[in-house]
N, C-alpha and C positions, 0 to 999 in steps of 0.2 A: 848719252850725256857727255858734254865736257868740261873736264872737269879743269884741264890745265889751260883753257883760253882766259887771257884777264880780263877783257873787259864785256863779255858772257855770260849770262845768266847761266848758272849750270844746271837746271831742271825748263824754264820756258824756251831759251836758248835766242830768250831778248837782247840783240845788241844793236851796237851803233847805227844812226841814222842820218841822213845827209840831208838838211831843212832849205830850203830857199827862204830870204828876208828878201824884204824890198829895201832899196838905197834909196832913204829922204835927204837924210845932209851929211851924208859921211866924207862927203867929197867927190865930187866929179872924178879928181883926180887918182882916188884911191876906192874903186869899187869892191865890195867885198857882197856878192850876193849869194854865197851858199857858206854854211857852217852844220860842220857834226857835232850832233848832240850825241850823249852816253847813258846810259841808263845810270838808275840812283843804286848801284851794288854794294850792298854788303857782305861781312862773313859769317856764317852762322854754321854748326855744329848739326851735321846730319843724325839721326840716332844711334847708325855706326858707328860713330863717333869722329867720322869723317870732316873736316873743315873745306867749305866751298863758296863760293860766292854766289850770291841768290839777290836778284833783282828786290824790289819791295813789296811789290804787289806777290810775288810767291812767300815773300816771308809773313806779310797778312794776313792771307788766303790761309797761311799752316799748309802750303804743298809740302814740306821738305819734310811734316814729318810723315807723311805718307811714304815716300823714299827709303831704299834697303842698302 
């Protein structure tokens, strides 16, 4: 797990992603066709009483309190 990456889920170990868009009218002049997305991370309190950051879908799911 890691635990000291920021912007990392620290149990799926979900991060950043690099999207293609299509350019309709942004400007010829000004192309912009790839953007990174980041996951939706929150903090939440492992039962060790560890603080981490945990994507949404694991805080959902209740993974973290499976975690030691």
């Amino acid at each position: 797990m890691h635990y000291n990456m920021a912007k990392v889920c620290a149990i799926c170990e979900k991060g950043s992603m690099v999207m293609g868009t299509r350019v309709l009218l942004r400007g010829k002049y000004n192309p912009t066709k790839r953007s990174r997305k980041y996951p939706n991370l929150q903090w939440a309190a492992l039962p060790s009483g560890k603080r981490v950051k945990l994507c949404t879908r694991c805080l959902r799911t209740g993974k973290y309190l499976k975690q030691k």
